[in-house]
C-alpha positions in Angstrom: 7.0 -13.3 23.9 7.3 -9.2 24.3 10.1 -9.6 21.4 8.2 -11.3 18.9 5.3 -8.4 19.7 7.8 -6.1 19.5 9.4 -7.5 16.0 6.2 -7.7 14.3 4.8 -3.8 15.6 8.5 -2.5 13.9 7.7 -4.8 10.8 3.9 -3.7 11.0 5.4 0.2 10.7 7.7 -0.3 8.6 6.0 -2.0 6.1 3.2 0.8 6.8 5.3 3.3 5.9 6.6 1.2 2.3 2.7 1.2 1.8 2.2 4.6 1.8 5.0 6.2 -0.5 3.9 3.0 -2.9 0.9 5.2 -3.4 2.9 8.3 -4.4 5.3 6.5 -5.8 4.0 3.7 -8.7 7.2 1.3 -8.8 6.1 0.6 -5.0 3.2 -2.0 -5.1 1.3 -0.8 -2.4 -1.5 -3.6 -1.7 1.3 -6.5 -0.5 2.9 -4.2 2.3 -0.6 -3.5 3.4 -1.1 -6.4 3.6 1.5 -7.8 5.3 1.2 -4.5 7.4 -2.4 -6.0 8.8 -0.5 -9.3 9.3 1.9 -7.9 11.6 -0.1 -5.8 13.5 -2.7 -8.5 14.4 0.4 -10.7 15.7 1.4 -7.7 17.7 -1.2 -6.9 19.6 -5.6 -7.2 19.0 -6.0 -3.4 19.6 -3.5 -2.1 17.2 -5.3 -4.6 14.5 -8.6 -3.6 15.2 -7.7 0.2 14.9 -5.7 -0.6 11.0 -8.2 -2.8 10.1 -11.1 0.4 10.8 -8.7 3.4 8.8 -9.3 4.5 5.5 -6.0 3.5 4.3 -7.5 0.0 4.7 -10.3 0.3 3.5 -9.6 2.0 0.3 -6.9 -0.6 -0.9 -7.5 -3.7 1.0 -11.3 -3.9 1.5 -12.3 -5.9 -1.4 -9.1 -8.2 -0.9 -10.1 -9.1 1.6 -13.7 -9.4 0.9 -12.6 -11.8 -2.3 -14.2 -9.5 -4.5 -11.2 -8.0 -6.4 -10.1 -4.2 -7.1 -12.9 -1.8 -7.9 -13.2 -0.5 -11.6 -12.8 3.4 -10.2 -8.6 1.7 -8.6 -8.3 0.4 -11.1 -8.8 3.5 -13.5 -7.1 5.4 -10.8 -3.6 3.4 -10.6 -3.7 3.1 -14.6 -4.2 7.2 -14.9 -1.7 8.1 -12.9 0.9 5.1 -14.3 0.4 6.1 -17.6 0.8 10.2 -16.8 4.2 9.5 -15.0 5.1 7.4 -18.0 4.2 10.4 -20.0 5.6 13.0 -18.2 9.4 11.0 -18.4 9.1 10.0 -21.7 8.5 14.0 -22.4 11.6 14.6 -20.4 13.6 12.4 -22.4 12.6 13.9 -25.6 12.9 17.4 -24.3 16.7 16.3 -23.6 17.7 14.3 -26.8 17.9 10.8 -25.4 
């Protein structure tokens, strides 16, 4: 039984740590490793559950998920701003270059 704790607390981090570049980085989705972040860490132990579920990591992407109530207008403005300047800002290096 310690294994399968174990297994899901590495998966749990791991898929934390996907989570966060995914909101540097917009070719990550960010929302389904949190999720399955908050998955494994409420297999793995109650405590370490308790404590995600209570960051503001959480709560900023995954409140209103799980609340059934959908993103907010002000994410989605947010992920559609900064989309659209990275999609900007390559297609102005391509030009700058010729392609």
């Amino acid at each position: 039984m310690k294994l399968k704790r174990l297994l899901f607390l590495i998966a749990g981090c791991v898929c934390l740590g996907i989570g966060c570049v995914g909101i540097v980085l917009p070719i990550l989705p960010t929302v389904p490793f949190f999720l399955v972040t908050a998955f494994c860490f409420a297999n793995s132990s109650q405590k370490l559950h308790d404590r995600y579920m209570s960051t503001k990591l959480h709560k900023k992407h995954l409140q209103s998920y799980v609340e059934k109530r959908g993103m907010t207008l002000k994410t989605k403005i947010s992920i559609i701003t900064t989309v659209t300047l990275l999609m900007v800002f390559g297609f102005f290096m391509m030009v700058r270059e010729g392609i």
